[in-house]
C-alpha positions as CSV (number, residue, x, y, z in Angstrom):
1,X,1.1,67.6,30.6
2,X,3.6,65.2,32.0
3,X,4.4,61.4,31.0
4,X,5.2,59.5,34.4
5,X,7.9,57.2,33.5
6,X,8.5,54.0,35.9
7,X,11.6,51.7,35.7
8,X,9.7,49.7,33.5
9,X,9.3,52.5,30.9
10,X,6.4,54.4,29.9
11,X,2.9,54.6,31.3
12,X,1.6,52.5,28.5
13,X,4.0,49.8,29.4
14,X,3.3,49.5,32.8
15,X,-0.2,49.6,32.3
16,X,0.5,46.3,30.3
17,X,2.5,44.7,33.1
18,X,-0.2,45.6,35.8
19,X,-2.9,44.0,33.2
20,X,-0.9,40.8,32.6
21,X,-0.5,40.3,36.1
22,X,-4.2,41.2,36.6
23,X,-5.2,38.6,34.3
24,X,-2.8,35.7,35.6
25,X,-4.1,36.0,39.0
26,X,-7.4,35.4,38.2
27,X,-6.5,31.9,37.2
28,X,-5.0,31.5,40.8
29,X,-8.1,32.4,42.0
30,X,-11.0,31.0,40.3
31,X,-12.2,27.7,40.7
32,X,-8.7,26.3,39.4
33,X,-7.1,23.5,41.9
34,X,-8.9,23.4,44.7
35,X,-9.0,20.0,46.8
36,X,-11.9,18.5,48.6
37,X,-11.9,18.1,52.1
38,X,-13.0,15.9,54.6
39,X,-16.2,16.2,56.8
40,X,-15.8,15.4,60.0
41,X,-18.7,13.3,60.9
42,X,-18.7,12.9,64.7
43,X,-22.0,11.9,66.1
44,X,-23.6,10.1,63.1
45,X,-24.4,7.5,62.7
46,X,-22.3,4.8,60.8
47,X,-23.4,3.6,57.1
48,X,-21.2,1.2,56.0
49,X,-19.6,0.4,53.1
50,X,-22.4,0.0,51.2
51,X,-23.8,2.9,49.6
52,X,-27.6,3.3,50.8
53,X,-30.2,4.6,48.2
54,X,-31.8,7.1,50.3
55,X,-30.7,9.9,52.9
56,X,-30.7,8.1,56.2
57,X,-30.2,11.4,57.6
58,X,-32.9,13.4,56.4
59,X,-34.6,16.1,59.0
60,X,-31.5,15.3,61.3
61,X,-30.8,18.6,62.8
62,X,-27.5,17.5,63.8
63,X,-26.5,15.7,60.4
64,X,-27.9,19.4,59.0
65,X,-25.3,21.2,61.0
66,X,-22.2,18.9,60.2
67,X,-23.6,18.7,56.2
68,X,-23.8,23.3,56.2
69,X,-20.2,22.8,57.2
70,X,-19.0,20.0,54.7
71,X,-21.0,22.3,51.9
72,X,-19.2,25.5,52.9
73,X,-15.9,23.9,53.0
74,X,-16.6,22.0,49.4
75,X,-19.5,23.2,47.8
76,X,-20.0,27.1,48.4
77,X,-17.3,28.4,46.1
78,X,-19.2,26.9,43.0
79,X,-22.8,26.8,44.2
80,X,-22.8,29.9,46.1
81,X,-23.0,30.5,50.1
82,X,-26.7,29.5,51.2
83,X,-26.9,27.5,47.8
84,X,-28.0,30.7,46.2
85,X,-25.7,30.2,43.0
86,X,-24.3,33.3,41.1
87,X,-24.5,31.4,37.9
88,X,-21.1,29.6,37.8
89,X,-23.2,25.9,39.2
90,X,-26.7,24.7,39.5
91,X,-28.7,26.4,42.5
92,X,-29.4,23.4,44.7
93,X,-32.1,24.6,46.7
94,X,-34.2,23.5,43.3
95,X,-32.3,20.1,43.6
96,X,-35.6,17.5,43.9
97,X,-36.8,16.0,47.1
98,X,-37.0,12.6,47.8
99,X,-35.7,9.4,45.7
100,X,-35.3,11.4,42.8
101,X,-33.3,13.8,44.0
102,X,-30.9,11.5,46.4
103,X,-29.9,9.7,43.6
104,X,-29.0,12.6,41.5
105,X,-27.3,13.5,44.6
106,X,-25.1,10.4,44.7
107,X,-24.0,9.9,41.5
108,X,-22.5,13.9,41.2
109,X,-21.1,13.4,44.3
110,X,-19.5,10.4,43.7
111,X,-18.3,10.8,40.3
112,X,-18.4,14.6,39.4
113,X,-18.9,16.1,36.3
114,X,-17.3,16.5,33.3
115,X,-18.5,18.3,30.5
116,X,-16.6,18.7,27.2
117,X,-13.4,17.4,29.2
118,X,-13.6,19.9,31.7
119,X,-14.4,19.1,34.8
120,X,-16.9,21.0,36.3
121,X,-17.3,19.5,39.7
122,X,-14.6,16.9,41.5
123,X,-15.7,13.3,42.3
124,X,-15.6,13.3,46.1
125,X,-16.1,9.4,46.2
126,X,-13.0,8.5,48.7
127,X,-12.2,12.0,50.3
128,X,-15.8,13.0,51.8
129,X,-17.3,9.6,53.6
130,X,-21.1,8.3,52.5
131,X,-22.3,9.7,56.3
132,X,-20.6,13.0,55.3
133,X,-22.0,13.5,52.0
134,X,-25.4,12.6,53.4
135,X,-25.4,15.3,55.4
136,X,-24.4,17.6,53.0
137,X,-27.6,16.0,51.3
138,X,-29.6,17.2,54.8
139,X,-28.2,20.4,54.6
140,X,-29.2,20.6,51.0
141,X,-33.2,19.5,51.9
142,X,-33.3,22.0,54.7
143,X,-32.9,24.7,52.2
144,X,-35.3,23.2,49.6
145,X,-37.4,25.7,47.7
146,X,-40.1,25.0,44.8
């Protein structure tokens, strides 16, 4: 039986290189610091400053389409493509309809979430605009389930 030998030394020790560099990527790769981006909202129609308490865009086909692309530019990595979530966030097709479920909505979107002072989810208040995060919030109702 041979030993392979590498300029780093034995098998054993190179094994232990590979894993170390194994386990350092992963932090480069998981959720880590990722930034929010902007939605480009083209074709809605203005809010305001004022935040509104209810989706003004809700059955909007068009404010669906721009709110699938805000989601899978912000929201897919943690919640899963489709919303179907693989565990690591809430699966938001279950996210309630209506009054109940807008102001949910809002206040995660705007503020986060931090648990145990970690945060879970970014606040998106002043990167994504009110129209763009509504239409996320369309996107989200057109996949409801029960």
């Amino acid at each position: 039986m041979r030993t392979m030998k590498t300029a780093a030394g034995s098998v054993p020790a190179a094994l232990g290189l590979a894993l170390g560099l194994a386990l350092t990527a992963g932090s480069a790769l998981g959720h880590g610091d990722v930034q929010p981006q902007p939605v480009n909202t083209d074709g809605l129609k203005p809010l305001g400053a004022e935040w509104v308490a209810e989706n003004p865009y809700k059955g909007d086909k068009h404010a669906v389409a721009i709110g699938a692309s805000g989601f899978n530019q912000n929201c897919a990595r943690c919640h899963g493509l489709e919303m179907i979530s693989g565990g690591l966030a809430p699966d938001l097709r279950y996210l309630p309809q209506g009054k109940e479920g807008d102001e949910y909505f809002v206040e995660r979107m705007k503020h986060g979430a931090v648990i145990n002072g970690v945060t879970k989810m970014p606040a998106f208040e002043g990167v994504i605009s009110q129209e763009g995060l509504w239409a996320i919030r369309s996107y989200i109702e057109s996949k409801h389930e029960e």
